[in-house]
N, CA, C and O atoms as a MOPAC input file, in Angstrom:
PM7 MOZYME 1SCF
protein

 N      7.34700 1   -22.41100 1   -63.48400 1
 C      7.02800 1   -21.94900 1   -64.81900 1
 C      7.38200 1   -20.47000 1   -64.92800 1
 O      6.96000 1   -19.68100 1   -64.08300 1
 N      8.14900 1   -20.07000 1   -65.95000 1
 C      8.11200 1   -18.77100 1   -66.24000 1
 C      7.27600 1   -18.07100 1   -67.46700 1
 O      6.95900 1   -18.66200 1   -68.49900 1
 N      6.94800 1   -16.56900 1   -67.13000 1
 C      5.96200 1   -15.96800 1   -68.61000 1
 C      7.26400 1   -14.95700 1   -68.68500 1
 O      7.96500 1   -14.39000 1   -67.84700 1
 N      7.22300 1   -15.02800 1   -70.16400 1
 C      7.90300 1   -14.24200 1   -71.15800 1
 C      7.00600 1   -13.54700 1   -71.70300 1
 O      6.00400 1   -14.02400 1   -72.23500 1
 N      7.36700 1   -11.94500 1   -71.59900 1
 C      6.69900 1   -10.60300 1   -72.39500 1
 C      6.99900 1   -10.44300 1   -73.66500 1
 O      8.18100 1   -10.10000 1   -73.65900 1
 N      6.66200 1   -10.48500 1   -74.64300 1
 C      7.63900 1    -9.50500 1   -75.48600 1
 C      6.65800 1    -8.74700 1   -75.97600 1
 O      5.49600 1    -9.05900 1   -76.23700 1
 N      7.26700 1    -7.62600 1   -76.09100 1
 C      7.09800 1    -5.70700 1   -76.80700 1
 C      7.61800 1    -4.95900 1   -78.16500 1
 O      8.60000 1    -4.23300 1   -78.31700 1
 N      6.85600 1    -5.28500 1   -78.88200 1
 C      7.47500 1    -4.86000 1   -79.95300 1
 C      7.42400 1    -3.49700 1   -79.99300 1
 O      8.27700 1    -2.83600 1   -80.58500 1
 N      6.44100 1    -2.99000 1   -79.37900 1
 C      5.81500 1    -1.49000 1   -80.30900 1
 C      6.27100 1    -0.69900 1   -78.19100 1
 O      5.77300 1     0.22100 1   -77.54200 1
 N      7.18900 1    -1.52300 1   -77.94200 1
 C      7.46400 1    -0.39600 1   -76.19600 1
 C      8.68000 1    -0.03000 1   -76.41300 1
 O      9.39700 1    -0.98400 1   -76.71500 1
 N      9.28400 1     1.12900 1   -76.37500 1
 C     10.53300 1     1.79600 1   -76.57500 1
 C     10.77200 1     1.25300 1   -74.56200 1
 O     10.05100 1     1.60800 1   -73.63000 1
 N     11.91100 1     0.41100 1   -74.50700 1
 C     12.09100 1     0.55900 1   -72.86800 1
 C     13.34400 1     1.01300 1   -72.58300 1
 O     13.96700 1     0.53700 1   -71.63300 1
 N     13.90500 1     2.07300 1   -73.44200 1
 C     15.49900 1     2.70400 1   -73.47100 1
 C     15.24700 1     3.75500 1   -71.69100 1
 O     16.08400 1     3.93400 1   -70.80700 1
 N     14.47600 1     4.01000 1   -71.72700 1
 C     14.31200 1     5.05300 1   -70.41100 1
 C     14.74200 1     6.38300 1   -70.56600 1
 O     14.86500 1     7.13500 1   -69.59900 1
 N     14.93100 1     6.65300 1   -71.49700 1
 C     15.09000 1     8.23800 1   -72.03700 1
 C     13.52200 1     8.91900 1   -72.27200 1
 O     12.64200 1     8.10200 1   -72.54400 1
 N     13.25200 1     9.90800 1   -72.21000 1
 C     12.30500 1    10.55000 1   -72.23700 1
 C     11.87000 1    10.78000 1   -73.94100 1
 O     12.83100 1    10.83600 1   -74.70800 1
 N     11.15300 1    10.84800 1   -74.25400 1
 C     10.31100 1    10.64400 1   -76.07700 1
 C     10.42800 1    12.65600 1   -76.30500 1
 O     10.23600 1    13.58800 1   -75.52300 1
 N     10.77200 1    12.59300 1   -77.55300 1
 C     10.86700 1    13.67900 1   -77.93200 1
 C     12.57600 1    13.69100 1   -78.71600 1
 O     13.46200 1    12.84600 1   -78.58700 1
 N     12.58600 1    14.92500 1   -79.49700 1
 C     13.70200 1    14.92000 1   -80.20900 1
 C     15.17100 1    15.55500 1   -79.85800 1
 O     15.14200 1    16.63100 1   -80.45500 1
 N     16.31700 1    15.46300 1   -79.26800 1
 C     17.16900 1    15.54000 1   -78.79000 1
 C     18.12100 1    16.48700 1   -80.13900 1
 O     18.36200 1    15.97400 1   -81.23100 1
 N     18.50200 1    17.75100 1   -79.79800 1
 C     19.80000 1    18.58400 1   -80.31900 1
 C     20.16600 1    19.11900 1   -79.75100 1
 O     19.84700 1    19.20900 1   -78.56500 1
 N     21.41600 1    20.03100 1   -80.57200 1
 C     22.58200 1    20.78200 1   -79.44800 1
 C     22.45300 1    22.28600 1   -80.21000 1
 O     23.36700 1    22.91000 1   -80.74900 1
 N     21.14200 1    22.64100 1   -80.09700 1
 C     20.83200 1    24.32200 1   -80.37300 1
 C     21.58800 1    24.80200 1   -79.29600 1
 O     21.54400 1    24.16700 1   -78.24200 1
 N     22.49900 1    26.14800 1   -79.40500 1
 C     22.82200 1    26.93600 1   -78.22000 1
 C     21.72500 1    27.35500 1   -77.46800 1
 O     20.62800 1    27.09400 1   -77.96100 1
 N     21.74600 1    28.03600 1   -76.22300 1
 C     21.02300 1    28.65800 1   -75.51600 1
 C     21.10500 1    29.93900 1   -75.78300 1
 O     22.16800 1    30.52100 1   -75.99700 1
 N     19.56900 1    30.65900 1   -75.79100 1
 C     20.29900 1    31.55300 1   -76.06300 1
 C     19.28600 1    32.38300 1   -75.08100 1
 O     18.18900 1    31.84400 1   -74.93300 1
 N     19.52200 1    33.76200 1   -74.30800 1
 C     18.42900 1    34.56000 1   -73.42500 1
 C     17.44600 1    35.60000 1   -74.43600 1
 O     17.72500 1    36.23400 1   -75.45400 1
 N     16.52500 1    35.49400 1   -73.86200 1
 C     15.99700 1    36.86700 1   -74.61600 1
 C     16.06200 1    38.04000 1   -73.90000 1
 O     16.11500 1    37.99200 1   -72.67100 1
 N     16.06500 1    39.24600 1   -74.58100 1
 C     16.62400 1    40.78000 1   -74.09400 1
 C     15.42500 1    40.93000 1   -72.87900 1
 O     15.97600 1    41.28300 1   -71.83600 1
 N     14.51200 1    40.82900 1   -72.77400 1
 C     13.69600 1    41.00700 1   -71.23700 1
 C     14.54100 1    40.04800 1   -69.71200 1
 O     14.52000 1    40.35800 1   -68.52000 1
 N     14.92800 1    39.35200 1   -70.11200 1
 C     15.76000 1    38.23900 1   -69.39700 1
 C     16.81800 1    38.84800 1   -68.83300 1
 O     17.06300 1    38.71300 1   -67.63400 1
 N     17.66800 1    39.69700 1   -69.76800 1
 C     19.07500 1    40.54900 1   -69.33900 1
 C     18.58100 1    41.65400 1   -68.47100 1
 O     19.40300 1    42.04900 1   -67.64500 1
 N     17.40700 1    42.24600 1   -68.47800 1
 C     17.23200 1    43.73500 1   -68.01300 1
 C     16.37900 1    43.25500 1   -66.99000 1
 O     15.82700 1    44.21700 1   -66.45500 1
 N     16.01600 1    42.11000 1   -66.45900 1
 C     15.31400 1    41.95600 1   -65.01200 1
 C     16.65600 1    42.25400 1   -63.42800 1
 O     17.80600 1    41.81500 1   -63.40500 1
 N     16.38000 1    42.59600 1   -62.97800 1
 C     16.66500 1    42.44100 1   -61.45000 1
 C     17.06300 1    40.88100 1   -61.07800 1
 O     16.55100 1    39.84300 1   -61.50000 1
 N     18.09800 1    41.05900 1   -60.19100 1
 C     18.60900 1    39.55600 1   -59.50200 1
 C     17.15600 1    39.53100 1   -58.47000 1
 O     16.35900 1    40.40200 1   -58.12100 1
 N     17.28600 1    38.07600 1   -58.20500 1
 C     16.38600 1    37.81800 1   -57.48800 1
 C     16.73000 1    38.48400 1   -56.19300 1
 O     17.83800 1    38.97600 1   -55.97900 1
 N     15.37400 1    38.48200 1   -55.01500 1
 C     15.34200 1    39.12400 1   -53.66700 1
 C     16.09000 1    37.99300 1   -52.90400 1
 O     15.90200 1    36.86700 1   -53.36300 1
 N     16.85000 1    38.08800 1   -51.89500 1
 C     17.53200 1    37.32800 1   -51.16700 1
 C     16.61900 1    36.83800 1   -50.51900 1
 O     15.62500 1    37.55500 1   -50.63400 1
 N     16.31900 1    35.39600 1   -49.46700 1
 C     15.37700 1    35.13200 1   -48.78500 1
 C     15.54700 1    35.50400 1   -47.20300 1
 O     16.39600 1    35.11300 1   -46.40200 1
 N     14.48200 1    36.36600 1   -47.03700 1
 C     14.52700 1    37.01400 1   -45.33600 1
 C     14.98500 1    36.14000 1   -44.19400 1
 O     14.85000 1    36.57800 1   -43.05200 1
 N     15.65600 1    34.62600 1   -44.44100 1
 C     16.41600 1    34.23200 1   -43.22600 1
 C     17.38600 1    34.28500 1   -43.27500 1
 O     18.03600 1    34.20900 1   -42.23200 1
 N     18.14300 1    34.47700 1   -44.75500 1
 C     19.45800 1    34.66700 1   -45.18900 1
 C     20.51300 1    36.14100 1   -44.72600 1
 O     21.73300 1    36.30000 1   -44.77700 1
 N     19.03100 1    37.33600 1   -44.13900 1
 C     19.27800 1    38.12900 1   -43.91100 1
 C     19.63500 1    38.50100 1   -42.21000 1
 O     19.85600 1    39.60500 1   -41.71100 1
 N     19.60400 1    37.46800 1   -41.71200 1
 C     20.01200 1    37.34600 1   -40.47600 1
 C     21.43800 1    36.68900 1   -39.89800 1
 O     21.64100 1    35.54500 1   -39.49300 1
 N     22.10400 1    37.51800 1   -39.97700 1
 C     23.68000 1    37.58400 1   -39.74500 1
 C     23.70900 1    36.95400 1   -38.41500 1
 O     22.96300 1    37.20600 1   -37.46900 1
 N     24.81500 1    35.97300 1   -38.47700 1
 C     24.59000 1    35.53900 1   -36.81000 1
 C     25.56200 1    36.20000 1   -35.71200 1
 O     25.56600 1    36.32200 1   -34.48800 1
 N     26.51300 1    36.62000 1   -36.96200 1
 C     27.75300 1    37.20600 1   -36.06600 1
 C     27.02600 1    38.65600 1   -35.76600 1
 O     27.68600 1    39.31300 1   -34.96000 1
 N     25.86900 1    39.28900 1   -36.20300 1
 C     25.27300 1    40.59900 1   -36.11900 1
 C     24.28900 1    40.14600 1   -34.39300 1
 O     23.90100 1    41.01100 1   -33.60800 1
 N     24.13800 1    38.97400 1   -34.23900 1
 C     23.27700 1    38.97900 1   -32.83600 1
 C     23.63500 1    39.33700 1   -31.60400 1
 O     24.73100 1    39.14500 1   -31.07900 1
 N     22.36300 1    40.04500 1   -30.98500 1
 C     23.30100 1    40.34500 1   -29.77500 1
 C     23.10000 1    38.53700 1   -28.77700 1
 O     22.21000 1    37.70100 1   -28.93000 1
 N     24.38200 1    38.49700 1   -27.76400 1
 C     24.52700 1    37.74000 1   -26.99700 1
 C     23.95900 1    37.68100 1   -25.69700 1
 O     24.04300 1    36.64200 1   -25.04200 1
 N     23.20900 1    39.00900 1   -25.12100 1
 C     22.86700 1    39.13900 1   -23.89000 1
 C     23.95800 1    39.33900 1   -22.84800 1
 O     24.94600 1    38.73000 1   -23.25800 1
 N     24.16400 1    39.80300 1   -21.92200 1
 C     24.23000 1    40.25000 1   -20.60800 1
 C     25.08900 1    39.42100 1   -19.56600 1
 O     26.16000 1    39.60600 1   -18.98800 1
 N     23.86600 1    38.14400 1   -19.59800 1
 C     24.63800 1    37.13200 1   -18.79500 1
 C     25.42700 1    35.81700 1   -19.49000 1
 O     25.56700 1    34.72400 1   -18.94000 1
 N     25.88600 1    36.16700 1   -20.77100 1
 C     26.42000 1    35.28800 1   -21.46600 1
 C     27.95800 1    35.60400 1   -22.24900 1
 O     28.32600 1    36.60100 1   -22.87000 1
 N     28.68900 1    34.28600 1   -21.92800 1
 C     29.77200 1    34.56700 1   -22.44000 1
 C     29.63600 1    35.19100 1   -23.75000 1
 O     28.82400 1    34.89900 1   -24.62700 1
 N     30.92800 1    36.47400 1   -23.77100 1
 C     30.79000 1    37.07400 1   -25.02600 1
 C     31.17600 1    36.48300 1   -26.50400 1
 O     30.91800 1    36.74700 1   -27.67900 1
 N     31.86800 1    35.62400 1   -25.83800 1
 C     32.64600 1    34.35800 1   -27.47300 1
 C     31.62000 1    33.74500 1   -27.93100 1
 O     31.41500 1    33.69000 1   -29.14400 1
 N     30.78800 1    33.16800 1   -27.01000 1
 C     29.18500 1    32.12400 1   -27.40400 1
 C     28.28900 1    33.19200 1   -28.31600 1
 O     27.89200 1    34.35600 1   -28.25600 1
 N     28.23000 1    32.03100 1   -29.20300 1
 C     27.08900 1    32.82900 1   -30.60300 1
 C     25.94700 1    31.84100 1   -30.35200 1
 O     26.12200 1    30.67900 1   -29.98400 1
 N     24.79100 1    32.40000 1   -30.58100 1
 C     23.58900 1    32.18500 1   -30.42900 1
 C     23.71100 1    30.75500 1   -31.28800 1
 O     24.51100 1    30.57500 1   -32.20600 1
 N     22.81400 1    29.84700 1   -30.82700 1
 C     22.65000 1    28.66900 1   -31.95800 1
 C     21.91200 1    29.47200 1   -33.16300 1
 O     21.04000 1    30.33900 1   -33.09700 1
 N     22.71000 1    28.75200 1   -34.55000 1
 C     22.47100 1    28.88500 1   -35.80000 1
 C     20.82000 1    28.43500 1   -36.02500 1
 O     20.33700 1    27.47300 1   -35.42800 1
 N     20.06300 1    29.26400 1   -36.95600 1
 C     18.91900 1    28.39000 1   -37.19800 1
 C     19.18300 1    27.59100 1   -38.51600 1
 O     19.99800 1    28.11700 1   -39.27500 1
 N     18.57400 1    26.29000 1   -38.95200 1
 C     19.26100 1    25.29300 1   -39.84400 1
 C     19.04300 1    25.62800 1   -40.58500 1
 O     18.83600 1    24.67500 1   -41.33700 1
 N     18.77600 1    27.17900 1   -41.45500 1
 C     18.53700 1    27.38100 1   -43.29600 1
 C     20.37800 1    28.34800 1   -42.94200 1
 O     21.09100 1    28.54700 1   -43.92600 1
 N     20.69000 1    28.64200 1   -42.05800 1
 C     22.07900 1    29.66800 1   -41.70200 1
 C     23.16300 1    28.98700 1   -41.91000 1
 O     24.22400 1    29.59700 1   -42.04000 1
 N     23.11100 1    27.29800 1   -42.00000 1
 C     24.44000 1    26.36200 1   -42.37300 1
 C     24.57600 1    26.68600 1   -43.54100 1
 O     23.78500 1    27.08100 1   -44.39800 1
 N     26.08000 1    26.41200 1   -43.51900 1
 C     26.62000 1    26.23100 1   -45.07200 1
 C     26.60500 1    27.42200 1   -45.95000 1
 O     26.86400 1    27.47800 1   -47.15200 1
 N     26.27200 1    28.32300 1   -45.17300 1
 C     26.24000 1    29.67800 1   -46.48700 1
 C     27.39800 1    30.95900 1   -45.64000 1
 O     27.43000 1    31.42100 1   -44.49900 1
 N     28.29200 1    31.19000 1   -46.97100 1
 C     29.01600 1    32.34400 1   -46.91200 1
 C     28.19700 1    33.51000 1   -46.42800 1
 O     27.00200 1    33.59100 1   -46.71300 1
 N     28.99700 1    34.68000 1   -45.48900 1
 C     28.20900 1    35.78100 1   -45.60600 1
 C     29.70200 1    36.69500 1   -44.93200 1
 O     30.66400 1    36.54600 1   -44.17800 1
 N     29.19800 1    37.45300 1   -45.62100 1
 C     30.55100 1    38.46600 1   -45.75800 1
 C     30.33900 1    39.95300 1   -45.05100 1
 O     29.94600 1    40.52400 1   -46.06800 1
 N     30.32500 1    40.73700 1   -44.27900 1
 C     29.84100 1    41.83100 1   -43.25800 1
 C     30.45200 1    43.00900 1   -44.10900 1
 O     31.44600 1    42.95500 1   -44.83400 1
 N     29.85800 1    43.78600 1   -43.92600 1
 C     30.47000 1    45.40200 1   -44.40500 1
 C     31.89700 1    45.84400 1   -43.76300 1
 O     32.33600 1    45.72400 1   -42.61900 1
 N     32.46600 1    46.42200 1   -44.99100 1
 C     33.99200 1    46.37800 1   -44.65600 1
 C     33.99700 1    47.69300 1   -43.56800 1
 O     33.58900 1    48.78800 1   -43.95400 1
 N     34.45500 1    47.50700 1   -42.28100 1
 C     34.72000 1    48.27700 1   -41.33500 1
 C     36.24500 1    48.63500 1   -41.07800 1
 O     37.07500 1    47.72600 1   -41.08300 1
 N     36.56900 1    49.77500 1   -40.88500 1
 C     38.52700 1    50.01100 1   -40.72600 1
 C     39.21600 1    48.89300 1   -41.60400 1
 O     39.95800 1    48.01300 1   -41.16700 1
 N     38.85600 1    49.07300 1   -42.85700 1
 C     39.52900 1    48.61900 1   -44.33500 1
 C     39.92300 1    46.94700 1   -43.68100 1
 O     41.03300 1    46.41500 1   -43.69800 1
 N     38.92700 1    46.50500 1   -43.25500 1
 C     38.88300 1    44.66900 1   -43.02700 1
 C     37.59200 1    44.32300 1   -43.22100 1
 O     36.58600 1    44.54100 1   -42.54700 1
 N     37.79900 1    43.63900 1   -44.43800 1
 C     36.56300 1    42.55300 1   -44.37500 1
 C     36.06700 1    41.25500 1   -43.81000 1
 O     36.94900 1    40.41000 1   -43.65400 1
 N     34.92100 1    40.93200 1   -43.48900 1
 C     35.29300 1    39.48800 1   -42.60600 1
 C     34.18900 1    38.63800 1   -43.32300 1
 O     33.33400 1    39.25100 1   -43.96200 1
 N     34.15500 1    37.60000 1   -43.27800 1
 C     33.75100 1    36.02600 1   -44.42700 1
 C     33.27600 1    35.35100 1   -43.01200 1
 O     33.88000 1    35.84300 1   -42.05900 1
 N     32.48000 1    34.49700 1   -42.71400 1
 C     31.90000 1    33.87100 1   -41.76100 1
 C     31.30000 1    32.87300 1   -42.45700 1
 O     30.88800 1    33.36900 1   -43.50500 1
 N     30.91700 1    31.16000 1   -42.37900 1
 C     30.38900 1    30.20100 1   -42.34400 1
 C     30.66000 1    29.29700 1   -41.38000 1
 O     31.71600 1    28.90900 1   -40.88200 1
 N     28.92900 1    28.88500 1   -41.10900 1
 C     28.87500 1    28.23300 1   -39.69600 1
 C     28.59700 1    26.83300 1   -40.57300 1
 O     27.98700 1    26.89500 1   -41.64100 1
 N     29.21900 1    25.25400 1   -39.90100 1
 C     28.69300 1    24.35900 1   -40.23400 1
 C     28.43700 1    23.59400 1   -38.83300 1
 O     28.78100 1    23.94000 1   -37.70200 1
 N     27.64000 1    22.30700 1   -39.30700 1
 C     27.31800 1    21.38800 1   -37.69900 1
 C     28.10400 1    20.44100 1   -38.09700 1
 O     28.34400 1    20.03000 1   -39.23200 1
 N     28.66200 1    19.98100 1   -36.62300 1
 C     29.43100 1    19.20500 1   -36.64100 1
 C     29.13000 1    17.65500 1   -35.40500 1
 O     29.77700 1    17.42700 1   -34.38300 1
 N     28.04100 1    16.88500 1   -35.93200 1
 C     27.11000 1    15.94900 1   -34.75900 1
 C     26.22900 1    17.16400 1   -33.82200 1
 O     25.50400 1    18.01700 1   -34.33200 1
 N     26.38900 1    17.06600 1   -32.92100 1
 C     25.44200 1    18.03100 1   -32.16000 1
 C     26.24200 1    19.80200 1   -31.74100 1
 O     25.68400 1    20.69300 1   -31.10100 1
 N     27.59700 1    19.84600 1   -32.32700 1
 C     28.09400 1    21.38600 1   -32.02700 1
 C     27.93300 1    22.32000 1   -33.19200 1
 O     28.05900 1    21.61900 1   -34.19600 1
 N     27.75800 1    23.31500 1   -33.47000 1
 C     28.34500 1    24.34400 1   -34.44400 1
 C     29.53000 1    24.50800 1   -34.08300 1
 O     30.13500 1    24.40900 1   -33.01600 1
 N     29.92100 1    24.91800 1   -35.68400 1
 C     31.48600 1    25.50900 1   -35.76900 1
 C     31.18200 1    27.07200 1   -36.53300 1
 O     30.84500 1    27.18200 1   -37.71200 1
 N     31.32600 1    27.90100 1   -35.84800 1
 C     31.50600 1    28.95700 1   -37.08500 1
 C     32.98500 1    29.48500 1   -37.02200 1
 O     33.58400 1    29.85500 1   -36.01200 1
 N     33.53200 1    29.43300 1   -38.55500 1
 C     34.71600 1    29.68300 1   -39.13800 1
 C     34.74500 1    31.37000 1   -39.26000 1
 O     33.67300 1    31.91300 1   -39.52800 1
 N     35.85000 1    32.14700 1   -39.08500 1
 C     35.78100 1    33.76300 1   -39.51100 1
 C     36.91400 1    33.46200 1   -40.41500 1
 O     37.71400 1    32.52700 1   -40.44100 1
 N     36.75200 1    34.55000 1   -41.17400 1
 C     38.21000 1    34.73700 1   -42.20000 1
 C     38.47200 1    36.52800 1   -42.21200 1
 O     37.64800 1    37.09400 1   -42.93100 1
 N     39.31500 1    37.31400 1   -41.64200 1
 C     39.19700 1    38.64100 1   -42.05400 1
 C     40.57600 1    38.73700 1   -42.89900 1
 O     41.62600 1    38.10500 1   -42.78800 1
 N     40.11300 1    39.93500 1   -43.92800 1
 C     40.87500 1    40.03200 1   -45.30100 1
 C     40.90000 1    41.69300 1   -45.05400 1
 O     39.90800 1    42.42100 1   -45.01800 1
 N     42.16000 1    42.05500 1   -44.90900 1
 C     42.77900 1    43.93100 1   -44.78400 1
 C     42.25100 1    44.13000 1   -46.14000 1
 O     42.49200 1    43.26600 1   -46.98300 1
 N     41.92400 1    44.62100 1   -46.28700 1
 C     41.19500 1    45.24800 1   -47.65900 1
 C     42.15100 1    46.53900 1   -48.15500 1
 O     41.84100 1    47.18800 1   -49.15400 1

């Protein structure tokens, strides 16, 4: 045996209730004159800036901590070269990529 519902008075489109237009966006002037947001303090840990220690090959970079994947970070231009660094994982290795650009 089957039961049949029916709904007259149930909107079941799955859109959310309320009225839908295409007003521009627009900012208000307190909005323009705030400050960019603060960067988050793990973002601020450069990996190519770590030291390696003593008894360790100098090419080996410290393992990445996992908020350090996937994000560009670009070092202060030293003897007119800039350098671009992103580390990604690759199964269980890191890869970190350099790019330097003669400025």
């Amino acid at each position: 045996s089957f039961i049949y519902l029916i709904c007259n008075d149930v909107d079941l489109s799955g859109s959310p209730p309320g009225p839908y237009h295409q007003d521009p966006y627009s900012t208000k002037s307190e909005d323009r004159l705030r400050s960019p947001p603060i960067l988050p303090p793990h973002l601020l840990q450069v990996l190519l800036n770590k030291d390696t220690g003593v008894s360790c090959d100098p090419t080996l970079l410290p393992e990445p901590n996992h908020v350090m994947l996937n994000h560009l970070y670009a070092l202060s231009i030293k003897d007119g070269v800039m350098v671009l660094s992103a580390t990604h994982r690759y199964k269980k290795k890191y890869v970190t990529t350099l790019l330097y650009k003669p400025i």
